[in-house]
N, C-alpha and C positions, 0 to 999 in steps of 0.2 A: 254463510258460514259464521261460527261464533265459538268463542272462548270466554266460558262465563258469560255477564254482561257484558260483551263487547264485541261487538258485530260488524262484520262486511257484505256489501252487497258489490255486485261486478255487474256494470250496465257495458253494454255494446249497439253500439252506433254503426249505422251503415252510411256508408257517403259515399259520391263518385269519385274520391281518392284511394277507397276501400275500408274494411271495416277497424275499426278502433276500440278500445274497450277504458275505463275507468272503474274506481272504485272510489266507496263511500264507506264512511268509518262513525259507529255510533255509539255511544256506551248509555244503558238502561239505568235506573234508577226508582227508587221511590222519594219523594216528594214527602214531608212533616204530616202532611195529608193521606199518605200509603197511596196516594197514585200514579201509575206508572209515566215516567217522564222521558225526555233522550237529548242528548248533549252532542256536541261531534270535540267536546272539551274533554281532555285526558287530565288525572293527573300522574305524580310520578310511578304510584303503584298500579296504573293501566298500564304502562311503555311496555313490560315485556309483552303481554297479550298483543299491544296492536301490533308487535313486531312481529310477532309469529302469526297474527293475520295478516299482516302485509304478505309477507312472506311466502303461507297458504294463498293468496289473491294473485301472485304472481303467478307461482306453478299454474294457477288453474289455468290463467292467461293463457299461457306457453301451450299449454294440454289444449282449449279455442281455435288457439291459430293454428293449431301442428292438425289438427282435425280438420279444418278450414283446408289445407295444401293437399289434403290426401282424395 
């Protein structure tokens, strides 16, 4: 999922305590060079973005596990 330059990815792990998920949080850039680069460093004018992919990373979470029960 992404907002602008600034993206989540949701990995899930399975283990013999059952399944878990995380997420990772990256923001795109170009580089003096025009090459594409990625940082996992915000600054103040990313926060609303990663909050609302936080956010979005959750729900999808909840939507995983709630499909996972059924």
């Amino acid at each position: 999922m992404r907002i602008g330059l600034i993206g989540a990815s949701i990995w899930e792990r399975t283990t013999d305590k059952g399944t878990f998920h995380s997420v990772s949080f990256e923001r795109r850039y170009k580089d003096t060079a025009g090459n594409w680069q990625s940082t996992h460093s915000f600054d103040t004018s990313d926060l609303l973005a990663l909050a609302k992919l936080a956010d979005q990373a959750h729900s999808r979470i909840l939507e995983l596990r709630n499909a996972e029960d059924e």
